[in-house]
C-alpha positions as CSV (number, residue, x, y, z in Angstrom):
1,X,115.0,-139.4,-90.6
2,X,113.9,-142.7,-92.1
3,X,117.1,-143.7,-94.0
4,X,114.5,-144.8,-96.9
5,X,112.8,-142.9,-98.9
6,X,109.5,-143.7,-99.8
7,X,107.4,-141.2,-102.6
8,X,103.7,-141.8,-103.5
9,X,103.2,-140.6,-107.4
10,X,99.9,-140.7,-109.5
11,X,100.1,-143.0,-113.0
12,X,98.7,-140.0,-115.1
13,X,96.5,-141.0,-117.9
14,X,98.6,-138.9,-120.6
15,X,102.4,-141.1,-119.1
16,X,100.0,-144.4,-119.8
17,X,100.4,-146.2,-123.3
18,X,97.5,-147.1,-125.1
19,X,96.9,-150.5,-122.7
20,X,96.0,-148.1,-120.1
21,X,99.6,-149.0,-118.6
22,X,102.5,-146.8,-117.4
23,X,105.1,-145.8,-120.2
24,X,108.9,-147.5,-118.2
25,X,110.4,-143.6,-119.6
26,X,108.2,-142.1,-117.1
27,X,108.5,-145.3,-114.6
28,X,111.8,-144.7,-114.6
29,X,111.5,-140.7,-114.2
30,X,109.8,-141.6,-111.0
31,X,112.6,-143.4,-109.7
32,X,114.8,-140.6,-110.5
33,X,112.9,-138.3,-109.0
34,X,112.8,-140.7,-106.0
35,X,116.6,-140.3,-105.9
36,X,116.8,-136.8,-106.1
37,X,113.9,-135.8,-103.4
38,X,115.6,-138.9,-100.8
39,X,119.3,-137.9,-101.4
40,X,118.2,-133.9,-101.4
41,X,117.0,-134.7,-98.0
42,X,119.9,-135.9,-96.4
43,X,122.4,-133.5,-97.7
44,X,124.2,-135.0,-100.4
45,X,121.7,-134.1,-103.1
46,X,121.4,-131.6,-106.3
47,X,120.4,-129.0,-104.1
48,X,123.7,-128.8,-102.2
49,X,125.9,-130.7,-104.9
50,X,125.3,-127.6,-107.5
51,X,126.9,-124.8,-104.6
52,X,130.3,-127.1,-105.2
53,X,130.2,-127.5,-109.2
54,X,129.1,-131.1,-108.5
55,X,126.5,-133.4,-109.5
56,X,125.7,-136.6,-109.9
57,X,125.2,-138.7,-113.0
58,X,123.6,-141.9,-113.5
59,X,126.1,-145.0,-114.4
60,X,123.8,-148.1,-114.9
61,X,120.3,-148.9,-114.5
62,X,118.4,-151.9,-114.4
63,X,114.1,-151.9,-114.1
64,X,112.5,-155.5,-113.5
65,X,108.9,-155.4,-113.3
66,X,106.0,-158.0,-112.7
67,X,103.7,-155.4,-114.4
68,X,103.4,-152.2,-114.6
69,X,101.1,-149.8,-113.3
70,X,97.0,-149.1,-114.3
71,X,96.2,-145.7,-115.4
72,X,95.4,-143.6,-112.5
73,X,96.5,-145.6,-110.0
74,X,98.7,-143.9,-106.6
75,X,101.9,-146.2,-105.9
76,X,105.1,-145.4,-104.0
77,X,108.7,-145.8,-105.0
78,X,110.9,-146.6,-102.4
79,X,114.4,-145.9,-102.3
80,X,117.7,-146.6,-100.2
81,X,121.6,-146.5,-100.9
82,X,122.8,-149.8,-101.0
83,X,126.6,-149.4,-100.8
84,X,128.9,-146.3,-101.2
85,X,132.6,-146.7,-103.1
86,X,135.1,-143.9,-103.7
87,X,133.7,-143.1,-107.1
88,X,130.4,-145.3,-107.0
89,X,127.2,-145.7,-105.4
90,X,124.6,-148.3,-105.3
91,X,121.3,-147.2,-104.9
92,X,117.4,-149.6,-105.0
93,X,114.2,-148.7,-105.6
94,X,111.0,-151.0,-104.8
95,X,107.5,-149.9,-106.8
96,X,104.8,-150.5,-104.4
97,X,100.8,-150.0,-104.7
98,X,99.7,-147.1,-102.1
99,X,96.6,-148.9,-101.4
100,X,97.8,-152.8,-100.5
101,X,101.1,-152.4,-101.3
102,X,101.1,-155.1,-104.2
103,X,104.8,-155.4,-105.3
104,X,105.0,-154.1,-109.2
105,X,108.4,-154.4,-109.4
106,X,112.3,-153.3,-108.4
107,X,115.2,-151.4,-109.5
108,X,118.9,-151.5,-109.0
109,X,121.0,-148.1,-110.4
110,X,124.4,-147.3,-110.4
111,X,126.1,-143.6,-109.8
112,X,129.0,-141.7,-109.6
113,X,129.6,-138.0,-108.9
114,X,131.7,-135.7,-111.4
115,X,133.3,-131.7,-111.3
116,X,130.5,-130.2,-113.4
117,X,133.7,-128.4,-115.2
118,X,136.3,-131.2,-115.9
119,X,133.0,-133.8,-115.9
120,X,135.5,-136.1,-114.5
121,X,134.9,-138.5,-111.5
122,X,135.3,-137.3,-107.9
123,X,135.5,-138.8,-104.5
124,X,132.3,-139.2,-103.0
125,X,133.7,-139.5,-99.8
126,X,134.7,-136.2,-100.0
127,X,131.2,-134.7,-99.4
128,X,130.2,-133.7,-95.4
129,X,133.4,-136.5,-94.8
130,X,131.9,-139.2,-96.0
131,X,128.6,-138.5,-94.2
132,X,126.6,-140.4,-96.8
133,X,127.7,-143.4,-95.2
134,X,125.5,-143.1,-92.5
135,X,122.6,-143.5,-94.8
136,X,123.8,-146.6,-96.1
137,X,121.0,-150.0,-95.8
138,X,123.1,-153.2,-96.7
139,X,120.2,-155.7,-95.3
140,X,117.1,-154.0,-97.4
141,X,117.0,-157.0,-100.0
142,X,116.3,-156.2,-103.7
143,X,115.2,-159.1,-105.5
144,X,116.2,-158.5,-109.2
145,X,119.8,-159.6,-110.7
146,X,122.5,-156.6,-110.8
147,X,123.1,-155.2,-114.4
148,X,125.5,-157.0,-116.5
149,X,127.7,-156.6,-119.6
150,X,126.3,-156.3,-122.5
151,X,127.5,-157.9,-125.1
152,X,127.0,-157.1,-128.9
153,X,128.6,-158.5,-132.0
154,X,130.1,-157.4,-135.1
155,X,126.6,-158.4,-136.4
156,X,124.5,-155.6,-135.1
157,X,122.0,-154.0,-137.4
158,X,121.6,-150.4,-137.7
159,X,118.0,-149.5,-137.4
160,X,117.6,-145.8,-136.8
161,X,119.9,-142.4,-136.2
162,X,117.9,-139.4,-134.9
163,X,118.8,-135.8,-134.1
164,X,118.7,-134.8,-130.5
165,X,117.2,-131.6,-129.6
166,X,116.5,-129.2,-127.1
167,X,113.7,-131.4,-124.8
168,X,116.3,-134.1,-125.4
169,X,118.4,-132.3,-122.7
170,X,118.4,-132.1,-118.9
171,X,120.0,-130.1,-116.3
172,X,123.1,-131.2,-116.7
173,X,123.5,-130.3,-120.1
174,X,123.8,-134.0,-121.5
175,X,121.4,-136.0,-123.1
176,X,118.7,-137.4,-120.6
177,X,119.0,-140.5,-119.1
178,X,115.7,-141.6,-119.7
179,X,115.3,-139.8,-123.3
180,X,117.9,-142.7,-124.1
181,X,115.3,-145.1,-122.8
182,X,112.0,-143.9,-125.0
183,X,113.9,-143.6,-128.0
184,X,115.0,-147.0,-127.7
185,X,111.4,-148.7,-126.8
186,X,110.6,-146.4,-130.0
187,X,112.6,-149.1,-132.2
188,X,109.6,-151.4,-132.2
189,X,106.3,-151.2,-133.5
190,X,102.9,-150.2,-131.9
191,X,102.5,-153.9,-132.6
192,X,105.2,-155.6,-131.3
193,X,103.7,-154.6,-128.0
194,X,100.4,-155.2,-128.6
195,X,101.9,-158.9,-128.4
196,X,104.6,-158.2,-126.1
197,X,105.7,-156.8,-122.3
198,X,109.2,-155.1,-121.1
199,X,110.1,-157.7,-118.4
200,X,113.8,-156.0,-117.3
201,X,115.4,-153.1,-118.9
202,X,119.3,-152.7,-118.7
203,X,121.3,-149.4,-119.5
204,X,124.8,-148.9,-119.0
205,X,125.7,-145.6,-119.7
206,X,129.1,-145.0,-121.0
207,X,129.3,-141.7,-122.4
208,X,127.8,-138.2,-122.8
209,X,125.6,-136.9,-125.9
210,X,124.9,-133.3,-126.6
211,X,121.9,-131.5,-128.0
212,X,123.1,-131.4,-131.6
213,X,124.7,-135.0,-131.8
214,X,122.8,-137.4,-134.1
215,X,122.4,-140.8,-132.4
216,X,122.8,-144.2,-134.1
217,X,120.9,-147.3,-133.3
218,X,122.4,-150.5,-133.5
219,X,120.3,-153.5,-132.0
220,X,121.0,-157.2,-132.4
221,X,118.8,-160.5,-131.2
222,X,120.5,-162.5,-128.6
223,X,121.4,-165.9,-128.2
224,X,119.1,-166.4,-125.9
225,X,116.2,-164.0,-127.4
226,X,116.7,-160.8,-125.8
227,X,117.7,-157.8,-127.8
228,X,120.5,-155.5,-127.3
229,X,121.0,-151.9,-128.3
230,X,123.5,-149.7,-128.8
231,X,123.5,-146.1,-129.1
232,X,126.8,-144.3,-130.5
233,X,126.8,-140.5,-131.1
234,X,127.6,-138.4,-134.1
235,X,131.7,-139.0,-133.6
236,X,131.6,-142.7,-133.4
237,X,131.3,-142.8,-129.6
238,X,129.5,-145.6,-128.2
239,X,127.4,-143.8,-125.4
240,X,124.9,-146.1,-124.3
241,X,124.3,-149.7,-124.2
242,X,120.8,-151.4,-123.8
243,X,119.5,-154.6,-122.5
244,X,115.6,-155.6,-123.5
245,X,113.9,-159.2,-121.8
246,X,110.6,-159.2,-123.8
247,X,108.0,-162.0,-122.9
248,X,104.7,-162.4,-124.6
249,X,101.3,-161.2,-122.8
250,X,98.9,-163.5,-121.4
251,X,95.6,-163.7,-124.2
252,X,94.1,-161.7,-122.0
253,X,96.1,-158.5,-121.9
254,X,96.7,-158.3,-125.6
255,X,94.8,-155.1,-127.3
C-alpha cells in the first residue's frame, strides 16, 4: 500500500458559498476525512483505536490555499504522515484538481492520541510497536509555513459568545474541530467577503468544549493586518486560538 493517501471528493453545490466557491469548514472536513480513511487503512486509525479506548484528536491546523474550489468540481486530497513523536504526529495534505491536477492549495495538521477515559495523552508508539513509523514520508515536500503562536493582547475585543449544541458535537464527545472553524469565519459579514478571500487559516487547539458550554469570541487586528481569534468556554478556559491572513479579491471575483 501506497504510503499516501489520495481521496477524490465532489465540491457539492449546497458546501459552496454564494461565489460558487467551497466553504474552508467543509474544505477542511475533507481533509479530515482524508486522515481518517488513509490512517484507517493502515491500522492505526478510528476503526482499531476505538477497541483500545483510544483516539486521536486534532492539536493544530493550518489551511493555505491559492483558491479554492468551483462548485461541482471532483478534486483529490492527498495525505501522508510527516513525522511521528511520542505524543505527536505531523501529518500534510495537498488539494489537487482530479482532472489536471491544478494545485489549490496545502495543509499542515498536528495530532496527538489520548485514553478516551483520562483524555490524557498517550504514547503513540505504543500502537502495533511503533508500526506507524513505517508509514512515515519525510521527503514529500509541503510548501506552506508550519503553524505558529498566536499571539493576542490584553486588547482583544469581544465580539460574540454563542451556545453550543447538539450538531456542535462529534464522535468524540467534544466540540468539533471544524464547528470551531465556521463559527469563527461567522464573525464577519456577508460583505467582508464579498471584498475579501481566506488566504491561510491557523487553529491551535488547546482545550476541550462540551455541548452546553457557551463560547466567547475574542478577536483582535494584528500588527501586520491579520486578525486573531480566541475562543474561551463558559469557565474561562481559553480552548482555541485562531489565525486569519485575509487579502482582497481581484475586481474580477468580487460578487
Amino acid at each position: 500500500m501506497n504510503k499516501i493517501g489520495k481521496y477524490e471528493f465532489l465540491a457539492e453545490p449546497f458546501h459552496c458559498d454564494f461565489s460558487g466557491r467551497l466553504f474552508m469548514g467543509h474544505l477542511g472536513n475533507h481533509m479530515l476525512n482524508a486522515a481518517d480513511f488513509h490512517s484507517n487503512d493502515r491500522g492505526f486509525g478510528m476503526h482499531y483505536l476505538q477497541t483500545i479506548k483510544r483516539t486521536w484528536v486534532l492539536s493544530r491546523l493550518a489551511i493555505e490555499m491559492n483558491e479554492m474550489p468551483e462548485m461541482y468540481t471532483k478534486f483529490h486530497v492527498e495525505t501522508w504522515v510527516e513525522s511521528a513523536m511520542r505524543f505527536f504526529t505531523n501529518r500534510n495534505f495537498a488539494v489537487t484538481d482530479a482532472e489536471n491536477g491544478k494545485v489549490y492549495g496545502y495543509g499542515r495538521s498536528v495530532w496527538a492520541m489520548i485514553d478516551t477515559e483520562n483524555r490524557q495523552p498517550t504514547d503513540i508508539f505504543d500502537i502495533d510497536n511503533g508500526a506507524i513509523n513505517q508509514w512515515i514520508v519525510a521527503d514529500k515536500p509541503c510548501p506552506i509555513a508550519k503553524s505558529g503562536r498566536v499571539k493576542m493582547s490584553s486588547n482583544k475585543e469581544l465580539v460574540r459568545t454563542i451556545s453550543t449544541n447538539y450538531t456542535d458535537v462529534d464522535i468524540n464527545v467534544h466540540i468539533n474541530s471544524v464547528k470551531y472553524i465556521e463559527h469563527v469565519l461567522d464573525l464577519w459579514a456577508l460583505d467582508w467577503y464579498r471584498t475579501h478571500s481566506l488566504k491561510r487559516l491557523e487553529v491551535a487547539y488547546v482545550a476541550e468544549a462540551h455541548a452546553g458550554d457557551s463560547l466567547s469570541f475574542y478577536r483582535e487586528e494584528t500588527a501586520n493586518g491579520n486578525s486573531a481569534v480566541s475562543i474561551v468556554r463558559t469557565d474561562g478556559t481559553e480552548c482555541c486560538r485562531c489565525l486569519l491572513m485575509f487579502e482582497p479579491k481581484k475586481a474580477a471575483e468580487n460578487i
